[in-house]
Backbone atoms as SQL, in Angstrom:
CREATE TABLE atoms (id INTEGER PRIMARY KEY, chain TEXT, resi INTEGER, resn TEXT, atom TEXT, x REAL, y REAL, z REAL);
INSERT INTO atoms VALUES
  (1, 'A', 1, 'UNK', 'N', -13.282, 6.190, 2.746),
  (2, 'A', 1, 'UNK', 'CA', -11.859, 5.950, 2.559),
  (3, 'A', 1, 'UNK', 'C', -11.359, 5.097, 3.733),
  (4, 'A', 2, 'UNK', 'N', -10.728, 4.136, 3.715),
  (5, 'A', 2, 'UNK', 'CA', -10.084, 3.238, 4.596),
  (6, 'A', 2, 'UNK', 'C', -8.901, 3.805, 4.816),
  (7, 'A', 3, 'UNK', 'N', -8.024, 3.758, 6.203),
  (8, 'A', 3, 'UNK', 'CA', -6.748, 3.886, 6.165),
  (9, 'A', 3, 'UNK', 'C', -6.037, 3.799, 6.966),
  (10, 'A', 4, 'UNK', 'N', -4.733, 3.291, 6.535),
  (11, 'A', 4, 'UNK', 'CA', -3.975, 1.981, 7.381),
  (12, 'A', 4, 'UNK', 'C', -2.966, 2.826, 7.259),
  (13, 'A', 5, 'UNK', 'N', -1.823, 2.674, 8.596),
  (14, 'A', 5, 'UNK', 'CA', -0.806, 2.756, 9.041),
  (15, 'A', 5, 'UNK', 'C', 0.075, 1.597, 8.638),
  (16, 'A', 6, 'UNK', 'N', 1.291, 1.587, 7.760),
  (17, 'A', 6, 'UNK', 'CA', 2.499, 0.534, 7.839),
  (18, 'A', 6, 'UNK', 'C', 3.558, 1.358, 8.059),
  (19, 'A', 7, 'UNK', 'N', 4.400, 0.362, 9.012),
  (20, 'A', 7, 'UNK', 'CA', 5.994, 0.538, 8.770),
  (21, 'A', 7, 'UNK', 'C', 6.777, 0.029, 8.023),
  (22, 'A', 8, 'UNK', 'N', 7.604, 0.245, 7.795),
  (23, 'A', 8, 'UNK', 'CA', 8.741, -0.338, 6.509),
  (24, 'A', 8, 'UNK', 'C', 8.685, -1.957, 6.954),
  (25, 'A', 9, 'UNK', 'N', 8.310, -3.181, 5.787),
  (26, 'A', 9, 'UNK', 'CA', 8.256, -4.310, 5.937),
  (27, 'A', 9, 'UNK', 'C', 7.079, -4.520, 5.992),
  (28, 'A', 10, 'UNK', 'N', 6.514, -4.047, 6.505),
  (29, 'A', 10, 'UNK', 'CA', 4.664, -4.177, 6.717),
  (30, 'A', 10, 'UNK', 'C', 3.813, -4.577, 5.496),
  (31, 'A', 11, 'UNK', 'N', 2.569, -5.365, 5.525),
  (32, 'A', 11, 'UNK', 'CA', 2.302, -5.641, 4.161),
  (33, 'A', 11, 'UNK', 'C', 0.433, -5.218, 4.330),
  (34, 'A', 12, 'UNK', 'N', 0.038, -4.845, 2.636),
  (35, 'A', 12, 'UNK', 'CA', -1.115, -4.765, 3.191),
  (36, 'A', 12, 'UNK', 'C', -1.864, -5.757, 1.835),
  (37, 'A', 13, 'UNK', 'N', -2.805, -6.736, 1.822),
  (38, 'A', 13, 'UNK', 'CA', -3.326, -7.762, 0.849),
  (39, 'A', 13, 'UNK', 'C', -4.137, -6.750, 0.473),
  (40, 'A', 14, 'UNK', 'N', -4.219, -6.906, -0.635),
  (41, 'A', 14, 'UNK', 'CA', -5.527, -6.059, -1.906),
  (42, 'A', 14, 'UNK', 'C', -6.133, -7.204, -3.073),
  (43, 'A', 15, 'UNK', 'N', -6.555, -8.047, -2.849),
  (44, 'A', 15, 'UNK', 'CA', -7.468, -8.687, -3.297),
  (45, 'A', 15, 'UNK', 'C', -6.020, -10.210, -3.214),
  (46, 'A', 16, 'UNK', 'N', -5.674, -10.653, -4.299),
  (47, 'A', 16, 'UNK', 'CA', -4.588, -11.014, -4.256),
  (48, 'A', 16, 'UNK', 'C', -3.201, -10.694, -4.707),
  (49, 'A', 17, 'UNK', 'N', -2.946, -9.496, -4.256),
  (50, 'A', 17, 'UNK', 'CA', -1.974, -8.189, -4.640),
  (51, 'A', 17, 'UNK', 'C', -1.127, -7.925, -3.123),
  (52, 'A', 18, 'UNK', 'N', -0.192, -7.799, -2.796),
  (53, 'A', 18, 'UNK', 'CA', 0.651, -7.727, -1.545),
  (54, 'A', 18, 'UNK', 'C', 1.385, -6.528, -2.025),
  (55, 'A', 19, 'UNK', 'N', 0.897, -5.290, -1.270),
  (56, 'A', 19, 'UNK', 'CA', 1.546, -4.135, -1.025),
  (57, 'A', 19, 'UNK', 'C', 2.197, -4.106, -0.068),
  (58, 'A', 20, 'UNK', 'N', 3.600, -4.153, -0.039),
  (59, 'A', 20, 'UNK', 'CA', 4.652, -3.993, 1.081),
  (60, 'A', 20, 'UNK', 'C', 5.663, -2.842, 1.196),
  (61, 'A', 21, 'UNK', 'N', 5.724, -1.986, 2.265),
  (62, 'A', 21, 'UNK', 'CA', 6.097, -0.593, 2.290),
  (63, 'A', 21, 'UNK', 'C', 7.968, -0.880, 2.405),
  (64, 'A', 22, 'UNK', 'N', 8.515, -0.734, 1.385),
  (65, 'A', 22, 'UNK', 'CA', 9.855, -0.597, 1.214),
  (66, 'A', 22, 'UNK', 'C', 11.087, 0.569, 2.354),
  (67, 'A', 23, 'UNK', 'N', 10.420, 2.055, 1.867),
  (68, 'A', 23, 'UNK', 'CA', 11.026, 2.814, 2.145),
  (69, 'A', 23, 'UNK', 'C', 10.172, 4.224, 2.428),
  (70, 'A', 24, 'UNK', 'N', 10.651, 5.105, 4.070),
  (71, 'A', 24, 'UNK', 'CA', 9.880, 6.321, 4.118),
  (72, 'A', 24, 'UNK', 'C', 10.940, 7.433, 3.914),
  (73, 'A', 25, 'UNK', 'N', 10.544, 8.695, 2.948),
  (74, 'A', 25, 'UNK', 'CA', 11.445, 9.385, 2.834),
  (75, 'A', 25, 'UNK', 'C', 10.485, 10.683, 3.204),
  (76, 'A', 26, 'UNK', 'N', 11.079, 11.454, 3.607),
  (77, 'A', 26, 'UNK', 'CA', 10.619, 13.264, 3.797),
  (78, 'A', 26, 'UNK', 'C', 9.063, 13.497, 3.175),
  (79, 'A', 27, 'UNK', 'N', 9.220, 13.139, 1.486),
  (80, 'A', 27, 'UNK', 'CA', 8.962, 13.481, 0.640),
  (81, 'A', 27, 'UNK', 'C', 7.626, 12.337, -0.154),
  (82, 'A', 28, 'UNK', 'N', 8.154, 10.752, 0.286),
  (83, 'A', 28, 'UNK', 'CA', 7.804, 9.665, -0.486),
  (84, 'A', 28, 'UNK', 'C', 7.778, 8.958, -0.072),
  (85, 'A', 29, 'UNK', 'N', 7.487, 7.902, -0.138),
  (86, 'A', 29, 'UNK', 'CA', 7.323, 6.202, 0.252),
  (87, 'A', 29, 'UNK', 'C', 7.608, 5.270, -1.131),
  (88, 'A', 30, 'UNK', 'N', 8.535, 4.363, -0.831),
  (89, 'A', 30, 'UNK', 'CA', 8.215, 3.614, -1.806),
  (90, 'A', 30, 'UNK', 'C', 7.642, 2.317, -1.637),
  (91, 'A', 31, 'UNK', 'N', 6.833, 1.635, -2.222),
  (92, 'A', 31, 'UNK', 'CA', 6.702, -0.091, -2.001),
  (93, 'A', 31, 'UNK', 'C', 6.343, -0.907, -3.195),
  (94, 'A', 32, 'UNK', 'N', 6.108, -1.940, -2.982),
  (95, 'A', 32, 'UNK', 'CA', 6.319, -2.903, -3.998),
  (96, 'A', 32, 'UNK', 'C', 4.969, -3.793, -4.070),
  (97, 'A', 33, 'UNK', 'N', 4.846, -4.072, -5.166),
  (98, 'A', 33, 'UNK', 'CA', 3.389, -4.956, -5.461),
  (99, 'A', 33, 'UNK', 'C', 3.657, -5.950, -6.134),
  (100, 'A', 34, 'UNK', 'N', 3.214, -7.478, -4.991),
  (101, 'A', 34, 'UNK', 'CA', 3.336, -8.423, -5.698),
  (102, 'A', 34, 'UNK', 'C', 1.765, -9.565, -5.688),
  (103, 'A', 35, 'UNK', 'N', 1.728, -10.275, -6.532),
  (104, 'A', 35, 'UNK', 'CA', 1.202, -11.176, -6.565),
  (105, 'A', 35, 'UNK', 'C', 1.140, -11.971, -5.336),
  (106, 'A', 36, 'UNK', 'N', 0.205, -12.484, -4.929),
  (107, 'A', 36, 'UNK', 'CA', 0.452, -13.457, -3.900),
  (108, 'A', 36, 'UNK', 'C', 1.398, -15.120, -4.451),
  (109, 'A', 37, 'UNK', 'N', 0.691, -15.176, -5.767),
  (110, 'A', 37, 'UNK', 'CA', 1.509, -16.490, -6.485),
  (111, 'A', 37, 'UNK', 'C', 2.459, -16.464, -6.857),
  (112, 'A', 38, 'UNK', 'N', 3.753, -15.104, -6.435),
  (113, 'A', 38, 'UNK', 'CA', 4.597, -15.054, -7.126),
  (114, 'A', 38, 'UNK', 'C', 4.712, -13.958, -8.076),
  (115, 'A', 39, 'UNK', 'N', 6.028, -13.779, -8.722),
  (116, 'A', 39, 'UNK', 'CA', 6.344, -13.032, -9.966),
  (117, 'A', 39, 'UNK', 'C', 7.278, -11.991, -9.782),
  (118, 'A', 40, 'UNK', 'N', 7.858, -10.885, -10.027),
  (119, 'A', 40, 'UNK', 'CA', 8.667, -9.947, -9.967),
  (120, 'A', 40, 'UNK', 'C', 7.977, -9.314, -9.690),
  (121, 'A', 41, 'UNK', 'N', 8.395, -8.355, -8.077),
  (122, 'A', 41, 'UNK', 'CA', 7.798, -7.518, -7.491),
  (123, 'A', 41, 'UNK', 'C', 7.728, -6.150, -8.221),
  (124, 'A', 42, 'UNK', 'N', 6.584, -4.921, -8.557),
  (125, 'A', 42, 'UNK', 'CA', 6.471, -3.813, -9.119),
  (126, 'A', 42, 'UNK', 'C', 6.943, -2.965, -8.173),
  (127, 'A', 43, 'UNK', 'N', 7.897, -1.903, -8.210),
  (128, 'A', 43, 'UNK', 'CA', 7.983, -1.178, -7.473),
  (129, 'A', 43, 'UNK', 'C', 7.940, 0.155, -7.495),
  (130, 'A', 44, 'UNK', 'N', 7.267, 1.210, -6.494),
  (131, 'A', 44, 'UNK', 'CA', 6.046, 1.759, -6.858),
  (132, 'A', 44, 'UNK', 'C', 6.955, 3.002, -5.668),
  (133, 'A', 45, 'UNK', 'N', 7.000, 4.304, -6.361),
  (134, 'A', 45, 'UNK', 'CA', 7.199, 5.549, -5.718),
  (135, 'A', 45, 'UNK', 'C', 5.795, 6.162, -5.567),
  (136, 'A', 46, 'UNK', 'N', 5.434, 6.771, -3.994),
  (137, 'A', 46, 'UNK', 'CA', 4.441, 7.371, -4.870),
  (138, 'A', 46, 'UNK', 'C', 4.632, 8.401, -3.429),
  (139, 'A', 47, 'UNK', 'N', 4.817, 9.950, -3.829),
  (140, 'A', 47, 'UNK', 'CA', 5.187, 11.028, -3.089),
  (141, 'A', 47, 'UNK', 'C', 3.992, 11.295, -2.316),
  (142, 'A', 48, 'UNK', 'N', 4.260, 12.408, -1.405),
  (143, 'A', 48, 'UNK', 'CA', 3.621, 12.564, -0.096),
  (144, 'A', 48, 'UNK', 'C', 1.814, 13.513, -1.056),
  (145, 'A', 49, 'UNK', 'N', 0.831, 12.721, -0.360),
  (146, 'A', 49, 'UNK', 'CA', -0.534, 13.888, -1.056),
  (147, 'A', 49, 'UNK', 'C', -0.971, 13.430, -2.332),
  (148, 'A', 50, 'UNK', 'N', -0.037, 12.449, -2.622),
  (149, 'A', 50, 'UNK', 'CA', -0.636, 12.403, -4.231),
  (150, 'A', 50, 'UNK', 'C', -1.584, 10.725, -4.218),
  (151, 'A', 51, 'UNK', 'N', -2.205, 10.484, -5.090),
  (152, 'A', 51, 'UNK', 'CA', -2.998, 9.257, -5.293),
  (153, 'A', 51, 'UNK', 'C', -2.523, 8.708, -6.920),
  (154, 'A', 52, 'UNK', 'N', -2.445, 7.744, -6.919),
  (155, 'A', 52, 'UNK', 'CA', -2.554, 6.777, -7.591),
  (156, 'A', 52, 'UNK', 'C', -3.326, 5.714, -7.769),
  (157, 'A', 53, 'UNK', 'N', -3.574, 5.097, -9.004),
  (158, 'A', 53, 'UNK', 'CA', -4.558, 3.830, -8.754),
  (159, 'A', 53, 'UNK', 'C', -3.523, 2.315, -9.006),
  (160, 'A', 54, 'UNK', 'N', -3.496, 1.696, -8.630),
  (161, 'A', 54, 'UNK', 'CA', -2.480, 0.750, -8.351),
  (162, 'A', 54, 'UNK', 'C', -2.722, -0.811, -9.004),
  (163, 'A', 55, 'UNK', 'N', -4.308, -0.947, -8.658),
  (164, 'A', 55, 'UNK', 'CA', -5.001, -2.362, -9.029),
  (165, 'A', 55, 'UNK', 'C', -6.530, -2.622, -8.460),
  (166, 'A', 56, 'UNK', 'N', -6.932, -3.506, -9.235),
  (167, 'A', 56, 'UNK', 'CA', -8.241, -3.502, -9.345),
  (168, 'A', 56, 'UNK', 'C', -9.174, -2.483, -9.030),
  (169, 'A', 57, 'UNK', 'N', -9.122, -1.193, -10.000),
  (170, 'A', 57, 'UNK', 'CA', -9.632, -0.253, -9.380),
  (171, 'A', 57, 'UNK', 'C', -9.069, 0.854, -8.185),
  (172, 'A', 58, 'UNK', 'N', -8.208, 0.054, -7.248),
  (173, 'A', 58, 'UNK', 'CA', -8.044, 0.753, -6.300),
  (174, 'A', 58, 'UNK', 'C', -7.357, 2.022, -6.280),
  (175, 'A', 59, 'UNK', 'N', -7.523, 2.881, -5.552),
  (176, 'A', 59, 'UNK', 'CA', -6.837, 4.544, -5.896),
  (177, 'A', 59, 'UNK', 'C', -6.485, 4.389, -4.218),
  (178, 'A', 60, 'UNK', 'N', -4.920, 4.705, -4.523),
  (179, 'A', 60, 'UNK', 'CA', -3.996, 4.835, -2.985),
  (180, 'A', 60, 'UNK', 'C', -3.319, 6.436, -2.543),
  (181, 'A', 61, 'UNK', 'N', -3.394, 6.480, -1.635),
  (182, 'A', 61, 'UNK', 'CA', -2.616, 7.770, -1.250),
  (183, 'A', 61, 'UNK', 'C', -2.287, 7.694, -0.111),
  (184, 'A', 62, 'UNK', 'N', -0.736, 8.793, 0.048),
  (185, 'A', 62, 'UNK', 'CA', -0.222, 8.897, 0.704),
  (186, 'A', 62, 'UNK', 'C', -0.271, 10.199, 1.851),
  (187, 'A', 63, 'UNK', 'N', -1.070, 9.856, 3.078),
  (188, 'A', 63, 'UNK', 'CA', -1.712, 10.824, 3.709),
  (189, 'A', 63, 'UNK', 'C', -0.481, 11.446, 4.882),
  (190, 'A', 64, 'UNK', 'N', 0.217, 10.961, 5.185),
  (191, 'A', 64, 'UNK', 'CA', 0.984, 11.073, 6.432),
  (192, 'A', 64, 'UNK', 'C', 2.439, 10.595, 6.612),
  (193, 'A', 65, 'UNK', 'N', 3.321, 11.186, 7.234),
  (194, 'A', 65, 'UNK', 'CA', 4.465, 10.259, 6.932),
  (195, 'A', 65, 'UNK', 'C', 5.031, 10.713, 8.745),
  (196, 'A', 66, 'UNK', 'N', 5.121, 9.775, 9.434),
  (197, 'A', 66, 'UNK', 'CA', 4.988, 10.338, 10.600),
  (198, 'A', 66, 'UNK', 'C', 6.273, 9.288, 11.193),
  (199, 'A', 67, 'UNK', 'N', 7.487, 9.821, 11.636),
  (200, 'A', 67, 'UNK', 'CA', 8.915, 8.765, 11.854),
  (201, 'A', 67, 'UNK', 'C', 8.865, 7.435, 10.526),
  (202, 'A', 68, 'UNK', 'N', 8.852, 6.556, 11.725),
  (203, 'A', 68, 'UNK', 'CA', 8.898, 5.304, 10.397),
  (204, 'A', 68, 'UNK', 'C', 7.943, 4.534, 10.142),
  (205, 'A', 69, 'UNK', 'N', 6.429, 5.539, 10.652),
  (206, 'A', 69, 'UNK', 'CA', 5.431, 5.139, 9.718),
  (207, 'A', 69, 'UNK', 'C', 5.056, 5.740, 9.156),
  (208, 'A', 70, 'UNK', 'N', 3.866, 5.019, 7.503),
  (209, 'A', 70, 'UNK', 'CA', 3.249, 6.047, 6.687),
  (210, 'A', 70, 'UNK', 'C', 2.326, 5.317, 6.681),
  (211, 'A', 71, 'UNK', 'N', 0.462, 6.645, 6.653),
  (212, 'A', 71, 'UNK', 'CA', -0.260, 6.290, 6.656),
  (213, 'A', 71, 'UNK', 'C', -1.067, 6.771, 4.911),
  (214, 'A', 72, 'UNK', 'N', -1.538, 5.282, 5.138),
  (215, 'A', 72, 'UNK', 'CA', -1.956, 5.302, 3.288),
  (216, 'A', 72, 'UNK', 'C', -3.671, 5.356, 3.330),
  (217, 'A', 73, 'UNK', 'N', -4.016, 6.158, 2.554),
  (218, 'A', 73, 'UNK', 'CA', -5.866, 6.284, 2.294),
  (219, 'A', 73, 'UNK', 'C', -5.878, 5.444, 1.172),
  (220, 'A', 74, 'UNK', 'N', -7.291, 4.536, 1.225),
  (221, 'A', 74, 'UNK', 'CA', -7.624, 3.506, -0.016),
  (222, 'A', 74, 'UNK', 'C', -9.150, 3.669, -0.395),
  (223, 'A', 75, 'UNK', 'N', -9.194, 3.915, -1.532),
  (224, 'A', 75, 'UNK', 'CA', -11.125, 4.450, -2.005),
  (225, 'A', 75, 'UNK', 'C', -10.849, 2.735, -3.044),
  (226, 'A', 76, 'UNK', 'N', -11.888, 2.002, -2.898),
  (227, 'A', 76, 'UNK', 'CA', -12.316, 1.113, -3.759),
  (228, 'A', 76, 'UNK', 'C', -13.189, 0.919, -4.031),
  (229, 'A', 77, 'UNK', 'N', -13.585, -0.364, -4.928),
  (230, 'A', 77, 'UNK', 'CA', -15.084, -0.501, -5.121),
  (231, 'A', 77, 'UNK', 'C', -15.415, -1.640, -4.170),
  (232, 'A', 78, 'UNK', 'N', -16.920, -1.429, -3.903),
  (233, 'A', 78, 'UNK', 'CA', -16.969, -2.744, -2.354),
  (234, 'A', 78, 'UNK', 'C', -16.914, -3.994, -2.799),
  (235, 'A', 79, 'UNK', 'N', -16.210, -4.514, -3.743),
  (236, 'A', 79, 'UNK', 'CA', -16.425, -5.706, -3.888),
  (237, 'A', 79, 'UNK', 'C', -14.797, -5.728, -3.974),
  (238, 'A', 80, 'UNK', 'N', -13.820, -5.074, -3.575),
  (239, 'A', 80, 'UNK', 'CA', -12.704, -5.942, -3.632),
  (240, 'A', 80, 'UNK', 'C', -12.532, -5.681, -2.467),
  (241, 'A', 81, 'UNK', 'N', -11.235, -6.502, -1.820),
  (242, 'A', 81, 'UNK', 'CA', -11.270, -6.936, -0.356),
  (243, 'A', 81, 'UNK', 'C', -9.663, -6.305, -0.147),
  (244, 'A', 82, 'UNK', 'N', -9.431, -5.615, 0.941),
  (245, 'A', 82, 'UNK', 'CA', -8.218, -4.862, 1.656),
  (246, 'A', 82, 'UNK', 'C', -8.056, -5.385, 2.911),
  (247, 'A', 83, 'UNK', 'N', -6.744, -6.217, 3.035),
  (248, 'A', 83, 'UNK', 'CA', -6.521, -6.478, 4.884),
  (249, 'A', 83, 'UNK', 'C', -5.147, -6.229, 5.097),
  (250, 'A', 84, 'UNK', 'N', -5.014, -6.271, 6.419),
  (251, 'A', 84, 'UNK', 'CA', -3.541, -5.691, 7.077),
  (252, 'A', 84, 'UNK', 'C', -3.107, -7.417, 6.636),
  (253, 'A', 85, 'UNK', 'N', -2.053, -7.440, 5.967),
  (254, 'A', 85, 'UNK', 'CA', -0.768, -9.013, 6.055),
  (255, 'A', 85, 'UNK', 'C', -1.176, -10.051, 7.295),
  (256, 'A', 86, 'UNK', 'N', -0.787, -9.739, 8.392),
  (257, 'A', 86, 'UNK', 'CA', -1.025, -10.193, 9.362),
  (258, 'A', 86, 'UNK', 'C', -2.235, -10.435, 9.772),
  (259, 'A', 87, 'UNK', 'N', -3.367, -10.514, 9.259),
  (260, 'A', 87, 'UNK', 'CA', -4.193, -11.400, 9.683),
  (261, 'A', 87, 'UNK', 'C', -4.797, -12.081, 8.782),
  (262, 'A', 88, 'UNK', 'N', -4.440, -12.203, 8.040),
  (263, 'A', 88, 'UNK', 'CA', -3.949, -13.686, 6.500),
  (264, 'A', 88, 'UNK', 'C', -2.987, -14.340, 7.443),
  (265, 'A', 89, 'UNK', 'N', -1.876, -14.580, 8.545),
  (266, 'A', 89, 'UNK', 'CA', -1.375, -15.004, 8.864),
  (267, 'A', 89, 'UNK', 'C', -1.896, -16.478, 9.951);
């Protein structure tokens, strides 16, 4: 399992998929999934402990919610590629 720390604004690339952490609540996180080429961003609740699968395979969860960061666990298959935003930059 991989797993990354974002703060609100923070982005994380999933193949060509941009997960960007919206909002931390008690309870939840929300963020949004976009295309790198564009399109109307999906926006995505997903509460504290629980997993979801989001895209290409990938299954996300929400491990931690610690001030105004949350830390997310990612199980994939090894052939798709996960990086922090910032170093696509």
């Amino acid at each position: 399992m991989l797993v990354l720390s974002r703060e609100i604004g923070q982005s994380i690339v999933i193949e060509d998929v941009l997960l960007t952490l919206l909002r931390i609540d008690e309870e939840y996180v929300e963020f949004s999934l976009t295309k790198l080429t564009g399109g109307k961003p999906k926006i995505v609740t997903l509460p504290h402990r629980e997993q979801i699968e989001i895209c290409y395979e990938v299954q996300v969860a929400l491990i931690q919610i610690k001030g105004s960061r949350a830390r997310f666990g990612f199980e994939y298959p090894p052939e798709v590629e996960i990086t922090r935003h910032e170093f696509l930059e």
